[in-house]
C-alpha beads as a LAMMPS data file, in Angstrom:
LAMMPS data file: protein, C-alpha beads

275 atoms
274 bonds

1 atom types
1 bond types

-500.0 500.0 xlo xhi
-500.0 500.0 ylo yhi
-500.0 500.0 zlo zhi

Masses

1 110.0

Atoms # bond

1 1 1 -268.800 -80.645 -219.093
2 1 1 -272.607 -81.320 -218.200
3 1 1 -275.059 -78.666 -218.341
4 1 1 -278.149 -78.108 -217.014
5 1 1 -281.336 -75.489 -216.471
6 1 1 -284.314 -74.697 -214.681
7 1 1 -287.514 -72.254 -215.320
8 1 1 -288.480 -69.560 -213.458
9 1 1 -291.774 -69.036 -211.873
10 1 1 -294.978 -67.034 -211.366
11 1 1 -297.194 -67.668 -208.632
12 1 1 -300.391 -65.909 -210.214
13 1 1 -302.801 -67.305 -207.521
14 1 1 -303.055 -68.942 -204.493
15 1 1 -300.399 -66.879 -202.301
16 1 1 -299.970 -67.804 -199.092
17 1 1 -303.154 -69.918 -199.199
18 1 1 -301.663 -72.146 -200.628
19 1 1 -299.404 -72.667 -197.931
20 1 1 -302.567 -74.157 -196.419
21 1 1 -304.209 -76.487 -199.248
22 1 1 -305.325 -73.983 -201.771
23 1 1 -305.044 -75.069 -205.615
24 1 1 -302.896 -72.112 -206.720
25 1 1 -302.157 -71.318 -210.908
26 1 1 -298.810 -71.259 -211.546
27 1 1 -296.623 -70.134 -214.856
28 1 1 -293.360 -71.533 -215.313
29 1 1 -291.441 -68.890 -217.694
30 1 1 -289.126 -68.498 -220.498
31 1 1 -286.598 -67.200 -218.335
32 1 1 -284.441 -69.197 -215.989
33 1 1 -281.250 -70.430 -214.861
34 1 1 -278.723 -72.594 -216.700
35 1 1 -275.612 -74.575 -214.829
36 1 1 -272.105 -75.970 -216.085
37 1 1 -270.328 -78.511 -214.099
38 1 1 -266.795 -79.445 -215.111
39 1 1 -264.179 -81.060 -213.452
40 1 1 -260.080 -80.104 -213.808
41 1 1 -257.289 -82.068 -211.612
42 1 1 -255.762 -79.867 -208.716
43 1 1 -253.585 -80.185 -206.014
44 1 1 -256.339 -80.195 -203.845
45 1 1 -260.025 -81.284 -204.829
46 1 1 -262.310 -78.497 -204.502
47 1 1 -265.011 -77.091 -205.604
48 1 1 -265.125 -73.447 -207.316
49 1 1 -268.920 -71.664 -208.067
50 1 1 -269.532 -68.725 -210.045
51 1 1 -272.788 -67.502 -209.648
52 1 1 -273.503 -64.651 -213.111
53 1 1 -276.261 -62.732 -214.659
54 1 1 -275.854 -62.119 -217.859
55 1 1 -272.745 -62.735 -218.056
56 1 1 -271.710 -60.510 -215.084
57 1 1 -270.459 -62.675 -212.344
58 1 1 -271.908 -60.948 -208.669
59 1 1 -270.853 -63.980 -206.506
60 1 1 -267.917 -66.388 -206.168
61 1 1 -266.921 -69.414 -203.448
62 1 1 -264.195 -71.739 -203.442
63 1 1 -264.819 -74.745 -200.814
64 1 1 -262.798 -77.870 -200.193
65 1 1 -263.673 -81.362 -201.185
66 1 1 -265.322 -83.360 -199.353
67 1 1 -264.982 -81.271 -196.270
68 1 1 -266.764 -78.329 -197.586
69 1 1 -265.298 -76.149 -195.903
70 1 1 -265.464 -72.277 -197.491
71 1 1 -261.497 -70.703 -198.444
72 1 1 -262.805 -67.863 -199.768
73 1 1 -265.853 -65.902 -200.734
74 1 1 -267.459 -62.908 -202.034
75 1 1 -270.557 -62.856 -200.099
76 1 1 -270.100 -65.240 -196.443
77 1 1 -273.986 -64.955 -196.257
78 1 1 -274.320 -66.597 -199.485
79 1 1 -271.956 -68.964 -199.864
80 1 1 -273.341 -70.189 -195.911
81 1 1 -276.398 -71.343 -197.859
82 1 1 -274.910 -73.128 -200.528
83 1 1 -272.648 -74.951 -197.704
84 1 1 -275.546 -76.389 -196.477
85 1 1 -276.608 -77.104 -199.866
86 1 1 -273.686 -79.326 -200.375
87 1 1 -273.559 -80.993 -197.152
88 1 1 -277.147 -82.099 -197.722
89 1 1 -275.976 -83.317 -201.218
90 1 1 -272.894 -85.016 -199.674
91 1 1 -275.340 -86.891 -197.357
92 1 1 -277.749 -87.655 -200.143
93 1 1 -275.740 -88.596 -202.776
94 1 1 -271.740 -89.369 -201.593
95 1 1 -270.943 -90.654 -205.097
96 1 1 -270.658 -87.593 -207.018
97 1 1 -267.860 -86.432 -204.505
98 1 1 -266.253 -89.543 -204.212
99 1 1 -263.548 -89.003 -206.888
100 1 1 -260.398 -86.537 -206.537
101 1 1 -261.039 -83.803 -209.178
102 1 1 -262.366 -80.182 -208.156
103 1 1 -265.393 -79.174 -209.542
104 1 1 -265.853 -75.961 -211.600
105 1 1 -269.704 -74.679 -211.296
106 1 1 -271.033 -71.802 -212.967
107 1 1 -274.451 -70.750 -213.039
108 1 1 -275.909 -68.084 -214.788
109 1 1 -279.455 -66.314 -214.571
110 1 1 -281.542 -65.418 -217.669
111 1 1 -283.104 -62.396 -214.983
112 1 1 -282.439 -60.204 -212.232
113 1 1 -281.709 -61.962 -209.353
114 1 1 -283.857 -59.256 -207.389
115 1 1 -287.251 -60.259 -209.322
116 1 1 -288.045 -62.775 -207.199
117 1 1 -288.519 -64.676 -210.272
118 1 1 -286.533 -68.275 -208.334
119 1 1 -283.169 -67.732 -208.217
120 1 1 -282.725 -70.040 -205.351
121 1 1 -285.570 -72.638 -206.578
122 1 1 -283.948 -72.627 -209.919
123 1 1 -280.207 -73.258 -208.959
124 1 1 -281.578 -75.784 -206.501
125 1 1 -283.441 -77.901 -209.282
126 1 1 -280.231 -77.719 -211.077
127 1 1 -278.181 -79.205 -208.075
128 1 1 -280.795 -82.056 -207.365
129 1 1 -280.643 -83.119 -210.943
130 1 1 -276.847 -82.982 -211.324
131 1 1 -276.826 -84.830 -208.302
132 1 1 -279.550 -87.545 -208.366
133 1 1 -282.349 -86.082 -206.147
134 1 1 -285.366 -85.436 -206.318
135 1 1 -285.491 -81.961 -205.868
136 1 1 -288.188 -81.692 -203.848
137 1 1 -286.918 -83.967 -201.075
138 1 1 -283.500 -81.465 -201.423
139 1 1 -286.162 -78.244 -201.411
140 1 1 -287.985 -79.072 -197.965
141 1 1 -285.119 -80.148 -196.058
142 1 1 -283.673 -76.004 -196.859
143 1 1 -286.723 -74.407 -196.800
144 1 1 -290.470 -74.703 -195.408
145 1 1 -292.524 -73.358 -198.669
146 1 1 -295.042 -75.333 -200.595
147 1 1 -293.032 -76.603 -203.515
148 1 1 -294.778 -75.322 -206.320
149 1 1 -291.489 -72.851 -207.739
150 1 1 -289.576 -76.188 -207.318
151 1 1 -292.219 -77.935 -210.068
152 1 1 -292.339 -74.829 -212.541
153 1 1 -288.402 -75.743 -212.082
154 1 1 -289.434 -78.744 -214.808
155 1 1 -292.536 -78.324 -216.309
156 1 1 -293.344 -75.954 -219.324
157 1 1 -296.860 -75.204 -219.214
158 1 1 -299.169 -73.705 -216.682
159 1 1 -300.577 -75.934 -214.144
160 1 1 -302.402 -76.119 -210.988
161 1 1 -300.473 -77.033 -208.221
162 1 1 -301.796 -78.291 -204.638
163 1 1 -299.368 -79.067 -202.007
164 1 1 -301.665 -81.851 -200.303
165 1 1 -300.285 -84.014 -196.857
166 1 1 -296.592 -82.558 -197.950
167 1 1 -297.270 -84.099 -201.183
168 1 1 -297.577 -81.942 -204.605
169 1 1 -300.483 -82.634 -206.847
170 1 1 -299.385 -81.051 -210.435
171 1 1 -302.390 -80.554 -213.372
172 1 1 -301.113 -78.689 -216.139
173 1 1 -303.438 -76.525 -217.905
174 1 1 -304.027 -74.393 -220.368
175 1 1 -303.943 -70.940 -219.648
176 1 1 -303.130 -68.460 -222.832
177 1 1 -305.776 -65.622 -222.723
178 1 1 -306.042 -63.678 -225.447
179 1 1 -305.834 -60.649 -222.978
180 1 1 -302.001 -61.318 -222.818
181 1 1 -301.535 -58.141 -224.232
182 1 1 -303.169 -55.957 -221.611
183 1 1 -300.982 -57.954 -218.690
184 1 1 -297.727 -56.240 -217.358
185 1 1 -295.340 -57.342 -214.850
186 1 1 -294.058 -54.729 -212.450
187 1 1 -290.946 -55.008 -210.434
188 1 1 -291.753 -52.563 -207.101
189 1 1 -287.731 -52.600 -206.354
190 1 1 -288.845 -54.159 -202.638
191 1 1 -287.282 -57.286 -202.226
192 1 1 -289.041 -58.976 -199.650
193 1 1 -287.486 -62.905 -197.968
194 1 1 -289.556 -65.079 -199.087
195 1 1 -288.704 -67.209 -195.702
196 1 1 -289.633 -64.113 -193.502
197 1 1 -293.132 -63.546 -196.130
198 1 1 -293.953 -67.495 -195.182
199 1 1 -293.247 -67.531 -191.525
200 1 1 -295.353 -64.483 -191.130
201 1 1 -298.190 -66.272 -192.787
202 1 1 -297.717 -69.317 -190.653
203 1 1 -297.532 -67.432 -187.207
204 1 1 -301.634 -66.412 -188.500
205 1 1 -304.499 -67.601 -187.779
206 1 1 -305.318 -69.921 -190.115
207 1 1 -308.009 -69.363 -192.894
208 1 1 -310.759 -72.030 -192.802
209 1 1 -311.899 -74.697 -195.194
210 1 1 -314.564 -71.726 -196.855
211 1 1 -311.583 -69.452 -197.812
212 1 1 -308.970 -71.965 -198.790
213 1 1 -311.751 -73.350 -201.489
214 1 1 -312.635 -69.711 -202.689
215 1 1 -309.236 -69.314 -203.612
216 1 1 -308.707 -72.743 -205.127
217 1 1 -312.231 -72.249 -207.035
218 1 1 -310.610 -68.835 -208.069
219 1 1 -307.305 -70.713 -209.216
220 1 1 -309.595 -73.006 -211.393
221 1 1 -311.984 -70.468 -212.729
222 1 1 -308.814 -68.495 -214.102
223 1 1 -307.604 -71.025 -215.923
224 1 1 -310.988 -70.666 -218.030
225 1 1 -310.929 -66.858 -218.968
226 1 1 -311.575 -65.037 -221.822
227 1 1 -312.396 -62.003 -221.442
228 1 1 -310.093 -58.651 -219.329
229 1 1 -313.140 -58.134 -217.252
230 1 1 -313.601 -61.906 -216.175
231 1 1 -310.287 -61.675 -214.854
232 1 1 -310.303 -58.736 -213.787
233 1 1 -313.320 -60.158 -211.459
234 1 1 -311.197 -62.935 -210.064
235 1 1 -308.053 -60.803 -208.962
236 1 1 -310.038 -57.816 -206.950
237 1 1 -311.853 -60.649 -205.039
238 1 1 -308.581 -62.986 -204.888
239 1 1 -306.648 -59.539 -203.635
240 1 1 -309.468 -58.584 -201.184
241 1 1 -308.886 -62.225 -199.669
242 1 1 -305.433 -62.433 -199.279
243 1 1 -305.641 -58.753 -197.565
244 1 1 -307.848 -59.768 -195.287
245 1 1 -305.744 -63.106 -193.990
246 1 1 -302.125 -61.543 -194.040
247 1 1 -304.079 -58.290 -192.354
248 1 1 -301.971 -55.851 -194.400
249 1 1 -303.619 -53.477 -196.943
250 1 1 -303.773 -54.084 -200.390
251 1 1 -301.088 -52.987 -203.077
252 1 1 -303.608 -50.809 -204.976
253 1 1 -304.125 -48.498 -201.565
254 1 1 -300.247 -48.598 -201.289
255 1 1 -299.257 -48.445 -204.219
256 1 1 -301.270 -48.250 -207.258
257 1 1 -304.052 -45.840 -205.913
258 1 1 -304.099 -43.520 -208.925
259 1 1 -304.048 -46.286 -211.220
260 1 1 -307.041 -46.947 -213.119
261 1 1 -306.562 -50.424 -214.138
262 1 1 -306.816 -53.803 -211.609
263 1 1 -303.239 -54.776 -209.798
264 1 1 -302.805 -57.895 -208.183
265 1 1 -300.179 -58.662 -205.730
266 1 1 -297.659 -62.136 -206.811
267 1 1 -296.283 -62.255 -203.338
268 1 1 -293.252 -60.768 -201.995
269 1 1 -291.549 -59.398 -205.032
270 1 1 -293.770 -57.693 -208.009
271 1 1 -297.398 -57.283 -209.145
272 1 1 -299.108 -57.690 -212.197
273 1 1 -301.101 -54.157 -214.192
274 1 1 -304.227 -54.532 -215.749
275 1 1 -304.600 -52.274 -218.525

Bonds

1 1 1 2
2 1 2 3
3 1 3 4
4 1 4 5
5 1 5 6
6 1 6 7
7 1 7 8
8 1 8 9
9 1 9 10
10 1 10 11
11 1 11 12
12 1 12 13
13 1 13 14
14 1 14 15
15 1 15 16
16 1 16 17
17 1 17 18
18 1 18 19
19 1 19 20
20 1 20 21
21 1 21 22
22 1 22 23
23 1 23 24
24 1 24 25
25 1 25 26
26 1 26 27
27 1 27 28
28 1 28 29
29 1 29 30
30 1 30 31
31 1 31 32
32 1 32 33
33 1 33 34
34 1 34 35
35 1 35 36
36 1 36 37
37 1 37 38
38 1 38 39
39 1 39 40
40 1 40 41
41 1 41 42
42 1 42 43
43 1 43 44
44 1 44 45
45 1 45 46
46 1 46 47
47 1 47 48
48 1 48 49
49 1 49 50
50 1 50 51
51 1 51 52
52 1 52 53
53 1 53 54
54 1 54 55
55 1 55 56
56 1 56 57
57 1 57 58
58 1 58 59
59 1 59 60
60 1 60 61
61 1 61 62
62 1 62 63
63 1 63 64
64 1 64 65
65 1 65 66
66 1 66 67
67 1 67 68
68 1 68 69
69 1 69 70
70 1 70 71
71 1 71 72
72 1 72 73
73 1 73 74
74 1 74 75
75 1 75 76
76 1 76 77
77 1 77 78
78 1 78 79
79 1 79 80
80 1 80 81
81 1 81 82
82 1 82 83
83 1 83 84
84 1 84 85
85 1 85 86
86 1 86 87
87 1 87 88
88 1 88 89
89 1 89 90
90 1 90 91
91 1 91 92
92 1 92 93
93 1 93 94
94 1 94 95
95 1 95 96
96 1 96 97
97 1 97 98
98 1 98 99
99 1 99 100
100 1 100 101
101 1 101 102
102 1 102 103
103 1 103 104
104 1 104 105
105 1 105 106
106 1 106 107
107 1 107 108
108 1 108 109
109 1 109 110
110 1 110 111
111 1 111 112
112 1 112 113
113 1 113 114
114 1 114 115
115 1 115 116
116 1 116 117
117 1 117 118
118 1 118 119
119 1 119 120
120 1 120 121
121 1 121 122
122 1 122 123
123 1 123 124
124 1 124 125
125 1 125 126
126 1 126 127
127 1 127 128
128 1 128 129
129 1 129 130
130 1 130 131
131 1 131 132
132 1 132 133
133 1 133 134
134 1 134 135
135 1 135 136
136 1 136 137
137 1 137 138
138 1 138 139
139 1 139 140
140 1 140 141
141 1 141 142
142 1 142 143
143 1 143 144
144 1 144 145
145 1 145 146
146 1 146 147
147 1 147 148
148 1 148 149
149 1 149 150
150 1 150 151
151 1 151 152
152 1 152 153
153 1 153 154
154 1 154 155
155 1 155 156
156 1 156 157
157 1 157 158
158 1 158 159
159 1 159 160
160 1 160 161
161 1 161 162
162 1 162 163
163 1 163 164
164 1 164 165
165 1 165 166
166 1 166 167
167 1 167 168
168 1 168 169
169 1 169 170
170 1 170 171
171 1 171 172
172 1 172 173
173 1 173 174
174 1 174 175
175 1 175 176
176 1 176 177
177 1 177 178
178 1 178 179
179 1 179 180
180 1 180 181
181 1 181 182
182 1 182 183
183 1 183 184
184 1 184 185
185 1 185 186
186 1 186 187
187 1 187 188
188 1 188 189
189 1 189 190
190 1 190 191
191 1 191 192
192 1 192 193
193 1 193 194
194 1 194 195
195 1 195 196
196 1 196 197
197 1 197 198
198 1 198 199
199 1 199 200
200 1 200 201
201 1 201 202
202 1 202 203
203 1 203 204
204 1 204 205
205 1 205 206
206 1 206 207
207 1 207 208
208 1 208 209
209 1 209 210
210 1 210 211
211 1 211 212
212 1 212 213
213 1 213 214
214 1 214 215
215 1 215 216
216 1 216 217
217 1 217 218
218 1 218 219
219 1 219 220
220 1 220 221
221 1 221 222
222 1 222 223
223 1 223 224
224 1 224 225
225 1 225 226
226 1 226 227
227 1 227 228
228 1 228 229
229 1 229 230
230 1 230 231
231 1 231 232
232 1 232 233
233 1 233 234
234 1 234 235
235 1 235 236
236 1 236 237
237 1 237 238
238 1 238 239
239 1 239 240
240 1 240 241
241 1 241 242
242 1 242 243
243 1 243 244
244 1 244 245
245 1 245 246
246 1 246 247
247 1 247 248
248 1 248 249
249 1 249 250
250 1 250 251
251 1 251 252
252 1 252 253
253 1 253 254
254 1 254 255
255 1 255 256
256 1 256 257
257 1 257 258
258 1 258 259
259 1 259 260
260 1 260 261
261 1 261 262
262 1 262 263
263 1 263 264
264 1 264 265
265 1 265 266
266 1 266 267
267 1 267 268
268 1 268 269
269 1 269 270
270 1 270 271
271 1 271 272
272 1 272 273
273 1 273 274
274 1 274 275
């Protein structure tokens, strides 16, 4: 049996922008997604996924080998994806379904899958590396984001990340503010598409060269704080910026308007407090 995992990821600047260019700061995180691949002698080869949290198995596909075709399913949206998946794989790499045994996949997420935290980034990272491929080149012929949840996949520290001519420019950094304990991730239980969040974005006017360097000069200057109120700068101009380009109001008037602390958006899924 092989076995493999993946981080998670935090996109604390540079959302949307940096769609465009921006240098956004990203965290990979403690938490992320392991996979097992073993292979048993059937009747049939095939190829059996379990997808679990925590132990609690919420998705299951059996497809055939090499045809992969679905048998059965828990969730047809689902396992639709992770057809594709594989027929991308088959085309990349033929070799690692060019023997007769099934294969017996289970992955299994160290968070909710609703967090928004890269369950799909994570499990896709684990497929490129079981399989050979770079992940990235696997990554943008799914999906049409930047890239950067696909590096936090492998790297351990914070970096800087700057998707530049479809090409990612990585600079780790260090970013461990001794504020840490006045930070809080919140989980707003609305589960956005990230797909849906980045075509939105796209069908914008663009920001100009002005804006694009604010936010990666706001990226940068992050990386450098030491004090609640320095940050606490950066995100209520970074916040008033990204407002202003998706032309949607902020979280704090939506959401957070009694809250005396700063709140800053991370995209789609959940928000950091300020305290």
């Amino acid at each position: 049996m092989a076995n493999y995992r993946s981080n998670g990821k935090l996109l604390l600047t540079g959302e949307y922008f940096v769609l465009s260019g921006s240098t956004a700061l990203v965290l990979p995180l403690k938490f992320g997604q392991t996979m097992s691949v073993a292979t048993v002698e059937e009747k049939e080869p095939l190829i059996h996924w379990m997808g679990c949290q925590s132990d609690s198995c919420w998705f299951q596909m059996t497809m055939t080998k090499p045809g992969m075709a679905i048998r059965d399913t828990t969730d047809a949206i689902v396992a639709s994806e992770l057809q594709k998946i594989f027929r991308l794989i088959l085309e990349l790499s033929p070799q690692k379904f060019s023997n007769a045994d099934s294969l017996l996949i289970r992955t299994n997420l160290e968070f909710n899958r609703n967090w928004g935290w890269g369950s799909s980034s994570t499990m896709l990272v684990n497929l490129a590396t079981w399989a050979g491929i770079d992940p990235f080149l696997l990554w943008h012929k799914i999906y049409d984001g930047s890239g950067y949840d696909i590096a936090a996949g492998s790297i351990t520290s914070p970096f800087l990340y700057t998707y530049h001519i479809q090409k990612p420019v990585i600079e780790t950094v260090d970013f461990y503010p001794p504020f840490s304990s006045n930070l809080f991730f919140v989980f707003t239980g609305r589960k956005q598409k990230s797909s849906d969040q980045v075509n939105y974005y796209k069908g914008l006017v663009q920001p100009d060269a002005k804006k694009l360097e604010r936010i990666s000069e706001l990226s940068r200057r992050m990386t450098g704080c030491r004090t609640l109120d320095e940050f606490n700068e950066i995100i209520v101009e970074h916040e008033m910026l990204v407002s202003e380009q998706i032309k949607m109001q902020g979280i704090v008037e939506t959401l957070f308007s009694d809250f005396s602390g700063k709140v800053k958006s991370l995209g789609a899924w959940e928000v950091i407090l300020c305290l």
